[in-house]
C-alpha positions as CSV (number, residue, x, y, z in Angstrom):
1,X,-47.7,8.5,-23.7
2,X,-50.2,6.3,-21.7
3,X,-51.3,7.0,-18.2
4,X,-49.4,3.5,-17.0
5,X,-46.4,4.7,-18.7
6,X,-46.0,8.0,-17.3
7,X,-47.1,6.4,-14.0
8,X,-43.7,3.9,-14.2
9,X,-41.4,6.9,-15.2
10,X,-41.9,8.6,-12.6
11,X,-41.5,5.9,-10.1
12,X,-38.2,5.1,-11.9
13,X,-37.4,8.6,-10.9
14,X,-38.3,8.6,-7.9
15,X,-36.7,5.4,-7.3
16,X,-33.1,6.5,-8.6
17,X,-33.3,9.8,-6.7
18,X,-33.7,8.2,-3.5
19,X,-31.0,5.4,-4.3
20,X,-28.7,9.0,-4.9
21,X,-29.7,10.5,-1.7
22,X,-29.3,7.3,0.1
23,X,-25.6,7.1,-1.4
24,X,-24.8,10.6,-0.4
25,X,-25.6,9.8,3.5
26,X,-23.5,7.0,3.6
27,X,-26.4,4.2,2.6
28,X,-26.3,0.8,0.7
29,X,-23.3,-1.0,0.6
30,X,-20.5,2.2,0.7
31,X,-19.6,0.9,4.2
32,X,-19.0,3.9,7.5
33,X,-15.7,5.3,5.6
34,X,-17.9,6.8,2.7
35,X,-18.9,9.8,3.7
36,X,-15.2,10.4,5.3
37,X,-13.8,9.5,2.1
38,X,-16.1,12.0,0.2
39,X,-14.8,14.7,2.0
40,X,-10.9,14.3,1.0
41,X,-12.2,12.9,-2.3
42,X,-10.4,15.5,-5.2
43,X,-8.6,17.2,-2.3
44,X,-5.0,17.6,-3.6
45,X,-2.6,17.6,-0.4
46,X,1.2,16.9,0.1
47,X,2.9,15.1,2.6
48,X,6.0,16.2,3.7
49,X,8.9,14.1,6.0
50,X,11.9,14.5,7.4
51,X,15.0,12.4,6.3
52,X,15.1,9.3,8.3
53,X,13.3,6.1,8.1
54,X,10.6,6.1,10.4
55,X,9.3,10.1,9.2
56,X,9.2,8.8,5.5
57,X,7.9,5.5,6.3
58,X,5.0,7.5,8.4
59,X,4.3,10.1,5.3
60,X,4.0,6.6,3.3
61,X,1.6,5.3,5.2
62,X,-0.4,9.3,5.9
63,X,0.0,9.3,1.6
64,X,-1.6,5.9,1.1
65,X,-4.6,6.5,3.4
66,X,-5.5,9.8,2.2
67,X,-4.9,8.7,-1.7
68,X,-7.2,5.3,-0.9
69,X,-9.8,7.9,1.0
70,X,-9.7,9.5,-2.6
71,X,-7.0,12.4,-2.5
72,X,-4.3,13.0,-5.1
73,X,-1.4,13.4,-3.2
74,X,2.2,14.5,-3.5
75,X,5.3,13.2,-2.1
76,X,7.6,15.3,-0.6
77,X,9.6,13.2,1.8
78,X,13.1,13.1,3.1
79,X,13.6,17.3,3.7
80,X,16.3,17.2,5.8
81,X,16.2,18.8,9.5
82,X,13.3,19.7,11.8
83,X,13.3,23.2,11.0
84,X,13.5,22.8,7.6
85,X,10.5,20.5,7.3
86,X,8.6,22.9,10.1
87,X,9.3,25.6,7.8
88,X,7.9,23.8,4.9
89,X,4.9,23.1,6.9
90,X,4.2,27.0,8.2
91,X,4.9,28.5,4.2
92,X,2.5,26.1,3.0
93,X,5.0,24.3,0.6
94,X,4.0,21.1,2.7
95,X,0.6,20.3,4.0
96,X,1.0,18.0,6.8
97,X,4.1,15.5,7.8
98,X,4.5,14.0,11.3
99,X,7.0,15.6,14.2
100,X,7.1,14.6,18.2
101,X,6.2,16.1,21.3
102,X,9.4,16.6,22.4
103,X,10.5,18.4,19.3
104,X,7.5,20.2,19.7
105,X,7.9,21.4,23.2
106,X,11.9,22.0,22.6
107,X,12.4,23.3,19.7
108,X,9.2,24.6,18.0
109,X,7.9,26.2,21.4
110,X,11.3,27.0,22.1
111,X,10.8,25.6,26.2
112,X,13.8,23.8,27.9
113,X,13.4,20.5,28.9
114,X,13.8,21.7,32.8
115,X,9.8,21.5,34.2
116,X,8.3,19.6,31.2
117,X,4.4,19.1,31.9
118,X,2.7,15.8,32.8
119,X,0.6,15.9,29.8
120,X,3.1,16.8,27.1
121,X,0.7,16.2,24.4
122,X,-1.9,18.6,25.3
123,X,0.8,21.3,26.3
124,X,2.5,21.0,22.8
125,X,-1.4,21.2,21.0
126,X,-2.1,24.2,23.2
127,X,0.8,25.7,22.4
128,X,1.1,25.5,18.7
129,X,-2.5,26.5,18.1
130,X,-1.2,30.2,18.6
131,X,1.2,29.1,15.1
132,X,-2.4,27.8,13.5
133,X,-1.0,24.4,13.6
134,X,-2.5,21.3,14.9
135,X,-1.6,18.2,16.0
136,X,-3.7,14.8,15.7
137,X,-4.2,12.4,18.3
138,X,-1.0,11.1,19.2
139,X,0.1,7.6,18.3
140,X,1.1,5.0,21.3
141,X,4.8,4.6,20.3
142,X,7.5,7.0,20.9
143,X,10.5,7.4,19.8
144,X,13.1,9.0,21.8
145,X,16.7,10.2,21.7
146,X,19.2,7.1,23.4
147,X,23.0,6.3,23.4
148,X,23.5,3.3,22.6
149,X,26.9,1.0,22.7
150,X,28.1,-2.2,21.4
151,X,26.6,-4.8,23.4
152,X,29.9,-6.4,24.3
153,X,31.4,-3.2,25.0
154,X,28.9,-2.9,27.7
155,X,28.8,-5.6,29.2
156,X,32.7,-5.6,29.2
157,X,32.6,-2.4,31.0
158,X,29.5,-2.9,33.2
159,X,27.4,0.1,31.4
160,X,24.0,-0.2,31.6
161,X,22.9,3.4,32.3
162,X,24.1,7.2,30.7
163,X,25.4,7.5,34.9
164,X,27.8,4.4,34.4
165,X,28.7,6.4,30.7
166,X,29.3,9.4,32.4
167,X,32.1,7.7,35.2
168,X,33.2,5.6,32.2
169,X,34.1,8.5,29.9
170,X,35.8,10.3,32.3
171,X,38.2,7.7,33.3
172,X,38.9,6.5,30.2
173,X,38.7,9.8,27.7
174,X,39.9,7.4,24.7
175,X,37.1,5.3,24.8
176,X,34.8,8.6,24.9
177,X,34.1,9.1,21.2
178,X,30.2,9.2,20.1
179,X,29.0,9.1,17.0
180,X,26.1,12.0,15.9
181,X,24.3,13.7,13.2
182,X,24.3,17.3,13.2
183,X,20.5,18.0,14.8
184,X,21.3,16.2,17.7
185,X,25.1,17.6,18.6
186,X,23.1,21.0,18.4
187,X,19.7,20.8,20.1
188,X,19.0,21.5,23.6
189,X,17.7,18.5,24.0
190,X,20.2,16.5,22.6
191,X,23.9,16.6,22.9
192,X,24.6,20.0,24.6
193,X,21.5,19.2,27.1
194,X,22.5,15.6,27.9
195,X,26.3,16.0,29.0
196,X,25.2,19.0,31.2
197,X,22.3,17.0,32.7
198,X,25.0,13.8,33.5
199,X,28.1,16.5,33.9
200,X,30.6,15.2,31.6
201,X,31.4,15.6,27.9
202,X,32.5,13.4,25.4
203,X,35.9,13.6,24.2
204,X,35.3,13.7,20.7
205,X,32.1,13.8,18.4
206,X,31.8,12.6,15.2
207,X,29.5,13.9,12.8
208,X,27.7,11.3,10.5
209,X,24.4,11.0,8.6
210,X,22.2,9.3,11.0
211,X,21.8,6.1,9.0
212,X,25.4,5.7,9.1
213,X,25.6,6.1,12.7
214,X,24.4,2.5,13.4
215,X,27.0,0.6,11.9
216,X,29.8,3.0,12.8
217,X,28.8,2.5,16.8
218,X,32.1,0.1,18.1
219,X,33.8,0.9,14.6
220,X,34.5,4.7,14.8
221,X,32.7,5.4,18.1
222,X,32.7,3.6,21.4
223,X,28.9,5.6,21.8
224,X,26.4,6.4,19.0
225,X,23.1,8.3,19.0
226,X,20.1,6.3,18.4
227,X,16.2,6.3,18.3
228,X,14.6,4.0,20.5
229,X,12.2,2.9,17.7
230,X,14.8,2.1,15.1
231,X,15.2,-1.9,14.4
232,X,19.1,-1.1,13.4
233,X,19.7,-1.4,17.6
234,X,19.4,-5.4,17.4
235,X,20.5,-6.0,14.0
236,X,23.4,-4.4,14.8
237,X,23.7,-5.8,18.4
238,X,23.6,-2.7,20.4
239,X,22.7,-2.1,24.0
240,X,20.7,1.1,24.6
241,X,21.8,3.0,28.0
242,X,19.4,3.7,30.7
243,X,18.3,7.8,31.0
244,X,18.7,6.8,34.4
245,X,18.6,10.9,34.8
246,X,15.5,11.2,32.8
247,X,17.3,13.8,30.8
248,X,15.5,12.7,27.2
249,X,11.9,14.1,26.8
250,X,8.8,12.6,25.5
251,X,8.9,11.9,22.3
252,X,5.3,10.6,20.9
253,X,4.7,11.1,16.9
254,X,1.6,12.4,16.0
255,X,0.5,14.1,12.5
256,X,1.1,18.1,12.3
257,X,-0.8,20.3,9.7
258,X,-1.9,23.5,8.9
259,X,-4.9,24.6,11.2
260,X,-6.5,26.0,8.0
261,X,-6.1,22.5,6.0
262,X,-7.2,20.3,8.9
263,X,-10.2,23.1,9.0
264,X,-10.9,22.5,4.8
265,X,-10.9,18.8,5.3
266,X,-11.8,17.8,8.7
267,X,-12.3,14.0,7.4
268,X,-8.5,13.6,7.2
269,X,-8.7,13.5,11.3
270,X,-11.1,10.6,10.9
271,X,-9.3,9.0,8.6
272,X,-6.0,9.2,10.4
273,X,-7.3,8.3,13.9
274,X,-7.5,4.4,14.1
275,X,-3.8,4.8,12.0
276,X,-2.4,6.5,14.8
277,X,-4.2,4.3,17.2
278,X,-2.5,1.0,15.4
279,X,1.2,2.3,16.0
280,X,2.5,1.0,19.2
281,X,6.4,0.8,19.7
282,X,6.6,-2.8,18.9
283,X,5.0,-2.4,15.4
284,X,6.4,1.1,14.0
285,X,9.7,-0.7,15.3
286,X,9.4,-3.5,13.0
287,X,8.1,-2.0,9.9
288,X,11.1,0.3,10.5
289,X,13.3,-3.0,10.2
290,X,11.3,-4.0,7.2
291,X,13.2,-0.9,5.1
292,X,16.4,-0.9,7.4
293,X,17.0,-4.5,7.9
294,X,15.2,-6.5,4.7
295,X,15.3,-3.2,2.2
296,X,12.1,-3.1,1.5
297,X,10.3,0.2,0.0
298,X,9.1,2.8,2.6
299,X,5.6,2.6,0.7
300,X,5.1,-1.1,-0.5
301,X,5.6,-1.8,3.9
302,X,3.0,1.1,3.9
303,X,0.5,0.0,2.0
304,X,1.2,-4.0,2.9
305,X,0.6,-2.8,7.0
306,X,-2.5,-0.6,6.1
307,X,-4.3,-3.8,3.9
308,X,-3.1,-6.4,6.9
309,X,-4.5,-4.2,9.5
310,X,-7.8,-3.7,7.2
311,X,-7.2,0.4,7.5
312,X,-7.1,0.8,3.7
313,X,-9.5,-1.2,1.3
């Protein structure tokens, strides 16, 4: 070999080592997500949910941001119950799904909703970190427990607030029949916790799977459990009652996972932050109409908000 030759194979070398070194700090053209990306990159991580739309829809859209930031990831949506899923969370048979502050404070911390802190967020985090479990930065929306009533019920009978329900039911005990699912007639924060804060019980509760409760509210029930966030309310033309009481606690979804996994992959915080950030009340309210209202697929409405929004490439 020539001196000239040697002299060019080595700069070829040299020249393809530093194009590798650039690429492993994030140079050329791999864009600010890259070295994120890498991180979760071959990481194999499963996303858990509870039953209802807006849980699975928010496991989609965790499942296609971590699979586009390179993970393989498995599905394991719709467990039913908030313990259940918790549980799955703290065995390790899930790695991460989203829950709320409220459910946090209630009935993972075990609290009352009697003296709940200003800053419910930060006392849930601080909280759950002695369960080595930690929360992500809370998205804008939340989606709170309501009662809810046909809207020409309510306006027939002047009710705009759970004080006007109260009176209501206890004049007319015919009319006081409220459809449920079975978490809410037995948290503290739900059933039990709301007739004692107003001081009045319904007359009758009907148990139904919470995706039936919506179109069973003026058929079944006079009354119906709700979320605030669920598109169902005006399709269905249903007037939410006023906590006029502020009975109902906080209720702001953020992601939950296992101190340990967030510790092994610390990108899938980075990742997940301008997510969260993007999910006010008015749009998790109408990609949850999107499944409920139009029957589209929990992950196609996933994947089509993430492109729109440019958060998944």
């Amino acid at each position: 070999m020539n001196t000239s030759s040697a002299q060019a194979k080595t700069l070829t070398v040299l020249s393809v080592g530093l194009t590798l070194m650039l690429t492993a700090c994030g140079g050329g053209d791999t864009g600010g997500g890259a070295a994120a990306d890498s991180e979760v990159a071959g990481a194999e991580l499963s996303v858990g949910s509870k039953e209802f739309t807006e849980s699975i829809l928010l496991a989609q859209i965790t499942a296609a941001a971590l699979e586009n930031a390179g993970a393989t990831v498995e599905d394991k949506t719709g467990i039913s119950g908030s313990a259940t899923v918790r549980e799955a969370l703290e065995t390790g048979e899930v790695d991460m799904y989203w829950d709320y502050t409220g459910t946090g404070w209630v009935n993972i911390l075990g609290n009352t909703t009697e003296n709940v802190p200003e800053d419910l967020y930060a006392a849930v985090v601080e909280g759950d970190a002695a369960n080595n479990i930690a929360w992500l930065e809370p998205a804008p929306f939340e989606n709170t427990y309501r009662i809810a009533v046909p809207t020409s019920f309510a306006e027939e009978n002047s009710l705009t607030t759970m004080s006007d329900a109260a009176s209501y039911i206890q004049e007319n005990p015919n009319d006081g029949v409220v459809c449920a699912a079975s978490e809410f007639i037995n948290r503290d924060d739900g059933l039990p916790g709301l007739e004692a804060a107003y001081g009045f019980e319904f007359s009758s509760v009907v148990e139904l799977d919470l995706n039936l409760i919506y179109t069973q509210i003026g058929e079944e029930c006079s009354f119906g459990e709700v979320f605030s966030t669920d598109a169902r309310i005006v399709s269905n033309e249903l007037t939410v009652l006023e906590d006029d009481q502020a009975f109902f606690v906080e209720y702001q979804g953020a992601m939950t996972l296992r101190q340990e996994t967030l510790d092994e992959y610390p990108a899938i915080a980075d990742i997940m932050a301008p997510i969260s950030e993007a999910l006010t009340n008015e749009t998790i309210t109408e990609l949850n109409g999107k499944i409920d209202n139009d029957g589209e697929e929990p992950r196609d409405v996933a994947d089509e908000w993430l492109e729109s929004e440019g958060l998944i490439g």
